[in-house]
N, C-alpha and C positions, 0 to 999 in steps of 0.2 A: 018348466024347463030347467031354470036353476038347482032344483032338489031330483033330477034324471043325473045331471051333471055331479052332483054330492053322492048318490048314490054308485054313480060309475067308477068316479073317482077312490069311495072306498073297497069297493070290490077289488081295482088292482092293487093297492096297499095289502087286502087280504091273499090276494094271491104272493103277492114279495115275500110279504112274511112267512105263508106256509113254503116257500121255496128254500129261503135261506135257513127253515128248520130242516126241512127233507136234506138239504145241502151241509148241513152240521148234527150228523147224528149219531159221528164217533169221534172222537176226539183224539191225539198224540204227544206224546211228551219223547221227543229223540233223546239218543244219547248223546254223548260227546264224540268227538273223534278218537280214534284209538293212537298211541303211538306209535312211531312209525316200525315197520316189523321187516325181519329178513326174512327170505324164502325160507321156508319148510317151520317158521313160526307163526303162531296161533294169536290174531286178536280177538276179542269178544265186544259185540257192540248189542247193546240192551233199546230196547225202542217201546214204550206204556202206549196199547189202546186202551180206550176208554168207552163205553155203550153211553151215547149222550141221548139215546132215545127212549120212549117210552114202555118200548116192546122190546123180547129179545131178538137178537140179529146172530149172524152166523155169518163169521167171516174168513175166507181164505188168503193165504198171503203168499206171493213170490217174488222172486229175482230177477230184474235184468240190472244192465248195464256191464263192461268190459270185466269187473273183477266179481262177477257172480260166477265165472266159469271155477273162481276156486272159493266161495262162499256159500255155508250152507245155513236156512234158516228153519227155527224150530221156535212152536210149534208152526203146519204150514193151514191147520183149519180148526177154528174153533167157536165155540155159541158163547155168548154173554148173553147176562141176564141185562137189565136195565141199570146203569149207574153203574157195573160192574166192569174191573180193567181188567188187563192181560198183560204178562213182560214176553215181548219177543224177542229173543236172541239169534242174535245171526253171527256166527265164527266163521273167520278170514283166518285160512290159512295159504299164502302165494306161494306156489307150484316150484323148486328146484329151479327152473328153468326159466320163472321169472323175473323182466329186466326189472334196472330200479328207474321209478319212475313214478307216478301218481293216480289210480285210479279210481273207481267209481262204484259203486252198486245201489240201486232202489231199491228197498223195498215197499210189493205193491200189495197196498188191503184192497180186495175188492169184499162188500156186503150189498146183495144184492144189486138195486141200480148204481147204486155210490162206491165212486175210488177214489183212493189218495195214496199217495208214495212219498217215503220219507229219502232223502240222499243223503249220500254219505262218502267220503273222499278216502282212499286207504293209500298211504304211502309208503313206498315199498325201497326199501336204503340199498345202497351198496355194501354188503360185506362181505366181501372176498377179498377186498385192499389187498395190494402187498407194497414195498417202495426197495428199490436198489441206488444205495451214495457209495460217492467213494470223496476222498477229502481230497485224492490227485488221479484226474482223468489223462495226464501227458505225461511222458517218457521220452527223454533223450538218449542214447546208449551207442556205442560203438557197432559195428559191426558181428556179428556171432557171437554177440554177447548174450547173458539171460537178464530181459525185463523184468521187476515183479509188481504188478496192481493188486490192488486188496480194494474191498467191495465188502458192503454192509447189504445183506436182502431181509428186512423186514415185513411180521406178517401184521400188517392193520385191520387184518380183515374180523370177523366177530368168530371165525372155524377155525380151529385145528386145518392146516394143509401140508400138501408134500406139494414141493416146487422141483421143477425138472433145469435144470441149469445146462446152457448150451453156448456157443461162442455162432456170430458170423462174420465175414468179414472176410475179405481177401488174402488173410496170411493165417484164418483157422487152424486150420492145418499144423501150423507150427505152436499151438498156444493147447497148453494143459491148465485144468481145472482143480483145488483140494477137492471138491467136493462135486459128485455131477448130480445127485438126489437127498434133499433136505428137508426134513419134517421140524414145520415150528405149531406149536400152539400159540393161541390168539396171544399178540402185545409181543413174543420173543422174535428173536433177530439172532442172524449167524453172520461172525465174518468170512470170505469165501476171498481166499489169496487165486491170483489168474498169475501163470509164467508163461513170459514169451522166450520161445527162442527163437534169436533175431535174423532176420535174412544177411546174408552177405552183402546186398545190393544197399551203397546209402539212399537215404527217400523219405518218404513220410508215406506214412500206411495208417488206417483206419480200423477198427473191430467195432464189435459191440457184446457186453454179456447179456443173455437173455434167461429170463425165470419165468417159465411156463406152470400153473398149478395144475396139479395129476386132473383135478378135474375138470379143467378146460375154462374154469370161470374167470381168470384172470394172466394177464402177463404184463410184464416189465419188464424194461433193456434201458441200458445204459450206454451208451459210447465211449470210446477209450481211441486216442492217438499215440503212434510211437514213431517219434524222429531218428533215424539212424542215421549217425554224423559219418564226415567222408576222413575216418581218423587214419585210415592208411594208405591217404593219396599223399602222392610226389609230383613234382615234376623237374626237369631239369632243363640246363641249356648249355651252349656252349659258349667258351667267356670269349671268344674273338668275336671279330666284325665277319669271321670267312663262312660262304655258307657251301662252299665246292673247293676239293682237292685233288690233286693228280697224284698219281703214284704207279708205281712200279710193281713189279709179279713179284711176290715176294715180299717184298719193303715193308717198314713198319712205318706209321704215322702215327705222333700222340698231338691226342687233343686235350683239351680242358676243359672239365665239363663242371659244373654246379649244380648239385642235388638239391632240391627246396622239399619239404613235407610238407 
């Protein structure tokens, strides 16, 4: 009985072992991650199988996950001999229209009954930046006066763009722009003067300038206040105690009256 149990016992040792051979009979070395890339930029990521088996194998390889719809992998089928490797390369290039933000692809070796998938994380930046300052967002001014704000629109972004420059705000209308379309390339900046011409009515009023890029990828606005002071009010009174007088058809009555600004 004891040497049934010695013998059973090593029959499933022989089975483990041919399993975790059948189960390891290619082998991978990933690559690194690639740096992070802008739309319509190419990274390359390299991935080494290896034939850990005795026999030759034939294996094909694909893609899932969210960033295989812009990643393409070569070669996608190929035979090793025994002991002999392969470099797969797979190039990520994210679509124009790709946000930024962090994605994914496998790639997956299938050889016969055995698969394995390596992952890989591809991060996708922001480059379209733009940024609008101005060093004085407020304005005081009289009446039908002309305001003027100045404004810095720089491009942060990694591309050459044109920026579409616009006002909104309740007294639009009355506000011109130096410039209403602005081509910077990547790092350059423009100053863009804004003129109000001011309402008649004292008050506080609100705008904003806006920098739309021609290609839709980005905007910026800035806010801007202007105080119109009440510089040509009066009032007056009259300097007696009287607030009613009588008079005659004709007749004159002077009063005294006190002008205040």
């Amino acid at each position: 009985m004891l040497n049934l149990r010695k013998k059973v016992f090593l029959f499933i040792n022989i089975l483990l072992i041919l399993s975790l051979v059948s189960a390891h009979n290619f082998e991978y070395t990933a690559s690194q991650s690639s740096a992070p890339l802008c739309p319509r930029e190419s990274g390359l990521y390299k991935d080494l199988v290896r034939n850990a088996d005795s026999a030759a194998r034939q294996y094909s390889v694909s893609l899932s996950g969210d960033a295989s719809s812009f990643s393409t992998v070569f070669p996608n089928n190929f035979i090793l001999a025994p002991g002999e490797s392969k470099e797969v390369s797979t190039y990520v290039t994210p679509r124009t229209d790709t946000q930024p933000g962090t994605y994914q692809f496998n790639i997956n070796f299938i050889s016969g009954s055995d698969s394995h998938s390596i992952s890989h994380l591809v991060r996708v930046k922001d480059c379209y930046g733009a940024s609008l300052s101005s060093l004085h967002q407020e304005a005081s001014v009289c009446p039908s006066e002309i305001a003027r704000y100045e404004a810095v629109l720089a491009n942060n972004g990694e591309y050459s763009e044109t920026y579409i420059l616009s006002i909104e705000g309740q007294i639009k209308d009355k506000i011109s722009l130096s410039d209403k379309q602005v081509m910077l390339n990547k790092g350059q900046s423009k100053k863009i003067i804004i003129f109000v011409n001011t309402p008649g009515d004292s008050g506080r009023y609100g705008f904003s300038l806006n920098a739309d890029t021609a290609s839709g990828k980005a905007k910026v606005s800035l806010p801007f206040n202007l105080e119109i002071r009440p510089c040509f009010d009066f009032n007056f009174k009259i300097l007696n105690d009287k607030t009613s007088y009588e008079v005659c058809d004709r007749s004159v009555t002077m009063l005294l009256l006190r002008v205040e600004n």
